[in-house]
C-alpha positions as CSV (number, residue, x, y, z in Angstrom):
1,X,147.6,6.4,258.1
2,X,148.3,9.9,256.9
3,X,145.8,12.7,257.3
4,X,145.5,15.2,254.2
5,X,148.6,17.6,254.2
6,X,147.8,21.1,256.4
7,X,148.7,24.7,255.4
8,X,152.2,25.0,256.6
9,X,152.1,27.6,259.5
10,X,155.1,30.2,259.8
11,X,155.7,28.8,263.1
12,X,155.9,25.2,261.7
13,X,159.8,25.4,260.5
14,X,162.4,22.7,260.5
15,X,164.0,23.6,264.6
16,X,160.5,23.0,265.6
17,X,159.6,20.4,263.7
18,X,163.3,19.2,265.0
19,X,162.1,19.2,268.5
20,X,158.7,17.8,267.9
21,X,161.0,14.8,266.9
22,X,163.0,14.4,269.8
23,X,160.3,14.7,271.8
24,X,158.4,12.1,270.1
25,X,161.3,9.4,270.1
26,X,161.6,9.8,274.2
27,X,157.9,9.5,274.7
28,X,158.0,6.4,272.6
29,X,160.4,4.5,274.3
30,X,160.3,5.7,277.6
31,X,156.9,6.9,278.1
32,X,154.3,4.5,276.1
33,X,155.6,1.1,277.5
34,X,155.2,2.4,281.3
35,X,151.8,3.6,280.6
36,X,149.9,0.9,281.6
37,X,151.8,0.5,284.8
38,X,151.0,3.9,285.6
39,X,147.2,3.8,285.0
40,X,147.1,0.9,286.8
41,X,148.9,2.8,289.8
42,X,146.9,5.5,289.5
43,X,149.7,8.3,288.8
44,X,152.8,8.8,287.0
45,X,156.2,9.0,289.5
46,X,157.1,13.0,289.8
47,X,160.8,11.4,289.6
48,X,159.7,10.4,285.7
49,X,159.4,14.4,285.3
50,X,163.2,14.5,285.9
51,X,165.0,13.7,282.8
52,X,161.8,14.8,280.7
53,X,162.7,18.4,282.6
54,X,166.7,17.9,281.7
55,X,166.1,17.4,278.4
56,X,163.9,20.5,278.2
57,X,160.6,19.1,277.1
58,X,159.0,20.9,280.3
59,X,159.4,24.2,280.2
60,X,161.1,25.0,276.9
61,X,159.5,28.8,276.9
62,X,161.3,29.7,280.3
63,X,164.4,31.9,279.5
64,X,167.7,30.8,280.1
65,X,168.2,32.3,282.9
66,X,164.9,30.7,284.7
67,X,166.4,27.1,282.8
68,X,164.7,26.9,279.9
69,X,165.4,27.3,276.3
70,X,164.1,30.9,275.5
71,X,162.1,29.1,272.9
72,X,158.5,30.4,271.7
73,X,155.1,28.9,273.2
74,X,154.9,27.0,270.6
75,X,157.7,24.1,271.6
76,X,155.4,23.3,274.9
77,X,152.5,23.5,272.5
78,X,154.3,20.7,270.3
79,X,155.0,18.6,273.5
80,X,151.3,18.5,274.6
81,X,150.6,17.2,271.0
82,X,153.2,14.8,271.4
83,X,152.1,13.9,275.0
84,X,148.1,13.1,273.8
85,X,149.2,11.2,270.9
86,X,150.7,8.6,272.7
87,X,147.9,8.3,275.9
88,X,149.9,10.3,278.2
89,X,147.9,12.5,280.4
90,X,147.9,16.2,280.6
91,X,150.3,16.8,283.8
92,X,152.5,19.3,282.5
93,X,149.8,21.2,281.1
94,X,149.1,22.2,284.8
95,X,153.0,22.4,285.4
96,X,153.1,25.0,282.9
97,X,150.4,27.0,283.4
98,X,151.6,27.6,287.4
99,X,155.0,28.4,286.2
100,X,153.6,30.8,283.9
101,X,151.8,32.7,286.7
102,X,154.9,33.1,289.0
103,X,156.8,33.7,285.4
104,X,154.2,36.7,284.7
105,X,153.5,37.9,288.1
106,X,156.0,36.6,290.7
107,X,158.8,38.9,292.1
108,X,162.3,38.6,290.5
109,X,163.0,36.6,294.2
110,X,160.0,34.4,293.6
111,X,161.1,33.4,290.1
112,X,164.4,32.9,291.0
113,X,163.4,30.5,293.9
114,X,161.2,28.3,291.8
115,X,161.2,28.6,288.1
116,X,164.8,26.8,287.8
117,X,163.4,23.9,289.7
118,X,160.0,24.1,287.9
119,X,162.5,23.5,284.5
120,X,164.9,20.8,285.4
121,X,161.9,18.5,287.1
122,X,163.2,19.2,290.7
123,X,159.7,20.6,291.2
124,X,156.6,19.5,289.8
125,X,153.6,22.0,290.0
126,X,149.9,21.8,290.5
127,X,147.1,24.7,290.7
128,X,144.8,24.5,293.6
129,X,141.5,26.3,292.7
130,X,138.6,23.8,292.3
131,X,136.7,23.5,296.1
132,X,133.9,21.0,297.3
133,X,131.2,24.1,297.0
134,X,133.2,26.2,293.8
135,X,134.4,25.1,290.1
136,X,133.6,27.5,287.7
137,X,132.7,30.2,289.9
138,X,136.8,30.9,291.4
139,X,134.5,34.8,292.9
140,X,133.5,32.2,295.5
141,X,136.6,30.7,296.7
142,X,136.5,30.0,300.9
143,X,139.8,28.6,301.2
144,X,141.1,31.4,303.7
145,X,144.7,32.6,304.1
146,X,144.9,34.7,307.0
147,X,147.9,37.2,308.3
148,X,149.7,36.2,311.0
149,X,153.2,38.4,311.5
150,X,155.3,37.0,308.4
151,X,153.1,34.5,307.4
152,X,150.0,33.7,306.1
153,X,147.9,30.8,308.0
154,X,145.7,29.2,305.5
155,X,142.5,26.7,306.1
156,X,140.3,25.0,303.5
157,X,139.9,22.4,301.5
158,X,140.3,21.8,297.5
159,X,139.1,18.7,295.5
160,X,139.7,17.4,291.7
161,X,143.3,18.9,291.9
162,X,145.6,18.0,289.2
163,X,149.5,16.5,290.6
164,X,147.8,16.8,293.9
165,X,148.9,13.8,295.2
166,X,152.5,14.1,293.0
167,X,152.8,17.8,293.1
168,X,155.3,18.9,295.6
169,X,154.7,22.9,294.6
170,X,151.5,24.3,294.3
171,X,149.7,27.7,293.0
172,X,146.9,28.0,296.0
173,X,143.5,30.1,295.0
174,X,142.7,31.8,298.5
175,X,141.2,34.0,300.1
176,X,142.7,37.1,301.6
177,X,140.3,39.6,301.5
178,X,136.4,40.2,301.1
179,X,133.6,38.4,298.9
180,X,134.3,38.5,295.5
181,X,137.6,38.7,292.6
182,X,139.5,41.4,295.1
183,X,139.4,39.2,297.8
184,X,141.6,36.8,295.6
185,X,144.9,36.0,295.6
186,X,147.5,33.2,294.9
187,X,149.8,31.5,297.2
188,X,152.8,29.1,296.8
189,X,153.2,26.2,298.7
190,X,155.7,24.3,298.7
191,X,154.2,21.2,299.9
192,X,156.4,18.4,301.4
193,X,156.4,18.1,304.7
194,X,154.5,21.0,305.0
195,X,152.3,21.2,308.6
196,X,148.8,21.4,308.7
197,X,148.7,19.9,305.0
198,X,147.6,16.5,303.6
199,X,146.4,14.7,300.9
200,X,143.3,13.2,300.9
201,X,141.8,10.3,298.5
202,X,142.8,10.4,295.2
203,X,139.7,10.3,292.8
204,X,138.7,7.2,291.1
205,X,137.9,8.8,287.6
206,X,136.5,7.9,284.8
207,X,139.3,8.3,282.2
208,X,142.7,9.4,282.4
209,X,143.7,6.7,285.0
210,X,147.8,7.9,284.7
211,X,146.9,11.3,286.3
212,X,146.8,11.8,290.1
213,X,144.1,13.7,291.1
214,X,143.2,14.4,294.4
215,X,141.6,16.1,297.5
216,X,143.6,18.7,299.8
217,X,143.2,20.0,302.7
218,X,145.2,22.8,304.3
219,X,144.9,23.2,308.2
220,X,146.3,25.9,310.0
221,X,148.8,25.9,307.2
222,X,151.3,28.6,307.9
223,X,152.6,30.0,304.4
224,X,156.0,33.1,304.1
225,X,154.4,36.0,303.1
226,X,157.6,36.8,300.7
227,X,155.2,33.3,298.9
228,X,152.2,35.3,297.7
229,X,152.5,35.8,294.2
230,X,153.7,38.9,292.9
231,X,153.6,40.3,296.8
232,X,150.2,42.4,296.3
233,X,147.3,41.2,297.8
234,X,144.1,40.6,295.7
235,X,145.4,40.1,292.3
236,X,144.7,36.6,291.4
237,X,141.5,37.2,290.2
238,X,143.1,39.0,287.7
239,X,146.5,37.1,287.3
240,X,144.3,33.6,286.7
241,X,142.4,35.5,284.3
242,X,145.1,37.2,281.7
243,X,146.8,33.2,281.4
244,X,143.3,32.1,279.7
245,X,144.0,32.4,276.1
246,X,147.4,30.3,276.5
247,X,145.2,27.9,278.9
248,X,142.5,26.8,276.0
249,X,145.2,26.0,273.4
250,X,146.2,23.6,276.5
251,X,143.3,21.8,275.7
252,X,142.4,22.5,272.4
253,X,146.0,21.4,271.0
254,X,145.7,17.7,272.6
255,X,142.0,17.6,271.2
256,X,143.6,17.8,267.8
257,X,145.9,15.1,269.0
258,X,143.4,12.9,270.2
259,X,141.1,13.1,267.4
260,X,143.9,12.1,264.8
261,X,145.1,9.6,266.7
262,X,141.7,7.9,266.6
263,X,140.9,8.6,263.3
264,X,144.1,6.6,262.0
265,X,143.3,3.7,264.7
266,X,140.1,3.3,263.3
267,X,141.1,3.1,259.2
268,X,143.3,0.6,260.4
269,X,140.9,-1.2,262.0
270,X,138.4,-1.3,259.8
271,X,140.8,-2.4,257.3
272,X,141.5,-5.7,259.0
273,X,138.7,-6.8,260.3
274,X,136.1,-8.9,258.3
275,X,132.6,-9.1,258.7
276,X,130.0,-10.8,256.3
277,X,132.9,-11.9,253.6
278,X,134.1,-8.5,253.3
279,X,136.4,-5.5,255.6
280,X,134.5,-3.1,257.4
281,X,136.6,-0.1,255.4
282,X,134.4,-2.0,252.2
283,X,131.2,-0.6,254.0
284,X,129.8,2.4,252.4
285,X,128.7,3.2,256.1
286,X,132.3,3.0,257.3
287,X,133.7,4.9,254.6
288,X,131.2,7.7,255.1
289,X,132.0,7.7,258.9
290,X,135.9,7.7,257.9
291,X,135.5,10.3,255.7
292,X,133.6,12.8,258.3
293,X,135.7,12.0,260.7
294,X,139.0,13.1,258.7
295,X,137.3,16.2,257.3
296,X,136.8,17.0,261.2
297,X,140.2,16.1,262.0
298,X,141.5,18.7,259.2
299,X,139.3,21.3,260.4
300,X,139.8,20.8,264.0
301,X,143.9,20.9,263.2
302,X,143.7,23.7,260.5
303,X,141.8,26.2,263.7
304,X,144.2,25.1,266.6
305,X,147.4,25.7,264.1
306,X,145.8,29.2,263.2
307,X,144.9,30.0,266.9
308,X,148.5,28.6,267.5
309,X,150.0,31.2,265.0
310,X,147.6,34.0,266.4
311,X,149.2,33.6,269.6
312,X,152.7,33.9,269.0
313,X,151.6,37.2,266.9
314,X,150.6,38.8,269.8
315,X,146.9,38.6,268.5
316,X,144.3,35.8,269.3
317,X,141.6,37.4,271.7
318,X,140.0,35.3,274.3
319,X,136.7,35.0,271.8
320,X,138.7,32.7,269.8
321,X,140.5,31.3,272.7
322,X,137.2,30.4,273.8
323,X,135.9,29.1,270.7
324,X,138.9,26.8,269.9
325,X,138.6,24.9,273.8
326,X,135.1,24.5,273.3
327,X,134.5,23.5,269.9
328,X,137.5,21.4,269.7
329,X,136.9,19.4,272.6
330,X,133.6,18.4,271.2
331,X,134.7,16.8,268.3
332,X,136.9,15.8,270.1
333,X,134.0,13.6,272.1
334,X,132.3,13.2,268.8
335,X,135.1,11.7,267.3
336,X,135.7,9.1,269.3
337,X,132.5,8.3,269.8
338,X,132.1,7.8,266.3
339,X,135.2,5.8,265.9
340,X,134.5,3.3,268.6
341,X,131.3,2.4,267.4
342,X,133.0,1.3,264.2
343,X,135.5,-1.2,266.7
344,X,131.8,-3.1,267.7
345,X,132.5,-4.6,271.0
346,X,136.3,-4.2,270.9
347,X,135.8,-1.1,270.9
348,X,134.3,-1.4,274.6
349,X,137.3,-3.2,275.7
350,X,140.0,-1.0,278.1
351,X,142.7,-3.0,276.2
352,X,142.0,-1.3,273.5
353,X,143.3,2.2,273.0
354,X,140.4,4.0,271.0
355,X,138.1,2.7,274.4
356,X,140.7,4.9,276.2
357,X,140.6,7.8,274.1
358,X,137.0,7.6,274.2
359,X,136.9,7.7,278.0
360,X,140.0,10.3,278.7
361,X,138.4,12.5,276.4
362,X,135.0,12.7,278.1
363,X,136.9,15.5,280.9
364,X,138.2,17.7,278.1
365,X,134.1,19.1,277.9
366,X,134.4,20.0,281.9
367,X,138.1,21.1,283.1
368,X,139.7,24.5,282.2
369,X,136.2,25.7,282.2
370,X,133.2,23.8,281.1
371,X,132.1,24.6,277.4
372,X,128.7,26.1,278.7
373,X,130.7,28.8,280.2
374,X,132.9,29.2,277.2
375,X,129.9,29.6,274.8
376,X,128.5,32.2,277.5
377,X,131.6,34.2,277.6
378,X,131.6,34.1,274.0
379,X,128.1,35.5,273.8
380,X,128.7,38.2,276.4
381,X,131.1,39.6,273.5
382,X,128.3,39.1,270.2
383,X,126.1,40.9,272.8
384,X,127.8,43.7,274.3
385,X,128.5,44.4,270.5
């Protein structure tokens, strides 16, 4: 099934589009029949991230010299899209983002020592910020790094952590200094067989059963100080913040994804199955659902390509940043709410993809900062004028 035709965006051209192919053709045959196995499991092997890195799907936007492609934010934009459509979960979303902060902010030594690693798959990344007392609210952090000599000696705990259990580098929210964002900074751990820490249960979730995520503890951890990121204390407040705009396309890129992918499950559907002598798609009620769901599909698409375009141009403000994560990931909710009800009681059945989508999509309203804080940081700007 083929959506309506989009406005062809400048950064839509044939290399890209190129790209989008080969990345699509790997996923199919090497991602999408493992899938299963891996929700069942309850994460995807970090040695899977190996070849995807070698082929360089992970970090296409690194330069050369850090092993990527020097290639525009854009080609990881058009992997994401690629990884939603076919049920894979957002792992290298969280990769990316913690290479981008030692890409940004770490010291040419830091970069050097991680980034190539980060590229090839060596390494897989996760961020450490969420804590058992602190989502949304990163001014509160407790997780304490302490200075001892050389090293910092770090104690706390983290939950709902993305590649946690997988994750053999992480970007570590701590506290170095007093209450509040100036008392922030990050750390980098690299994390096997690290002392003091450990893994704890990973989370039975609701959706997205491929992705590991997990509780952490760090005890005593003793940490280099040549690891903290960019070698200045109490900038991570700041450094977590200025990623944000790039973070909500994150999300808002596999909402478009999602939503599409569940709009064409559904017309197909709907055109095979029968009900009182007739398909469903012959049901003025289905056909009315189809068509809203299409139109939202097109507009949802038509924003996240503009915001996409915005950002390479050096101009999408956080506003819209904000507005795209939020609003997108609704319909995205809405979508495939509305689509499953049109599968009846199949619909309800795990072994069918749309009751997948409908249940991985649930989290995209919560992580990366829940939509009540985007629409409040949206109307902090209408207000200040």
């Amino acid at each position: 099934m083929q959506l309506p035709r989009l406005h062809q965006h400048p950064w839509m051209d044939e290399q890209i589009e190129a790209f989008r192919d080969q990345v699509r053709r790997y996923l199919d045959a090497e991602f999408a029949p493992r899938l299963e196995g891996w929700r069942k499991q309850g994460y995807i092997p970090r040695e899977v991230w190996r070849p995807f890195g070698e082929l360089g799907f992970l970090l296409p936007e690194l330069d050369e010299e850090w092993g990527g492609a020097g290639a525009s934010l854009a080609y990881q934009l058009v992997v994401q899209d690629e990884l939603a459509k076919v049920e894979a979960p957002a792992n290298t979303a969280v990769h990316t983002i913690a290479a981008h902060y030692i890409l940004d902010y770490g010291t040419p030594e830091q970069k050097a020592r991680w980034l190539p690693k980060l590229a090839s798959g060596e390494m897989l990344a996760g961020i450490a910020m969420t804590e058992p007392g602190c989502g949304s609210d990163l001014k509160a952090v407790r997780t304490r790094a302490r200075l001892d000599g050389d090293h910092y000696v770090v104690d706390g705990a983290k939950t709902f952590i993305t590649n946690g259990f997988t994750a053999n580098l992480l970007v570590v929210v701590v506290r170095t200094g007093d209450a509040g964002a100036k008392g922030i900074s990050l750390l980098v751990m690299e994390t096997e067989n690290l002392p003091g820490f450990s893994v704890g249960r990973r989370l039975e979730k609701l959706g997205q059963h491929a992705s590991d995520t997990a509780e952490l503890s760090f005890d005593g951890v003793r940490v280099p100080r040549s690891h903290l990121v960019g070698g200045v204390e109490g900038q991570g407040f700041a450094q977590l913040m200025s990623q944000l705009t790039y973070e909500r396309l994150l999300l808002a890129v596999p909402a478009a994804a999602v939503i599409e992918r569940a709009v064409a499950l559904t017309v197909e559907y709907t055109q095979s199955r029968k009900a009182f002598g007739q398909s469903l798609a012959d049901f003025q009620n289905t056909r009315f659902k189809l068509a809203e769901c299409a139109t939202l599909a097109h507009v949802v698409r038509s924003f996240v390509n503009d915001c996409i375009q915005r950002q390479l141009d050096g101009t999408l403000d956080a506003e819209a940043a904000y507005m795209a994560k939020w609003w997108c990931t609704e319909q995205q909710c809405r979508v495939t709410d509305e689509c499953l009800q049109l599968f009846g009681g199949y619909g309800y059945m795990a072994e069918y993809p749309i009751a997948r989508l409908y249940a991985d999509s649930r989290v995209q309203k919560i992580y990366g900062g829940a939509n009540e804080i985007m629409k409040d940081l949206i109307a902090r700007k209408l207000l200040a004028g």
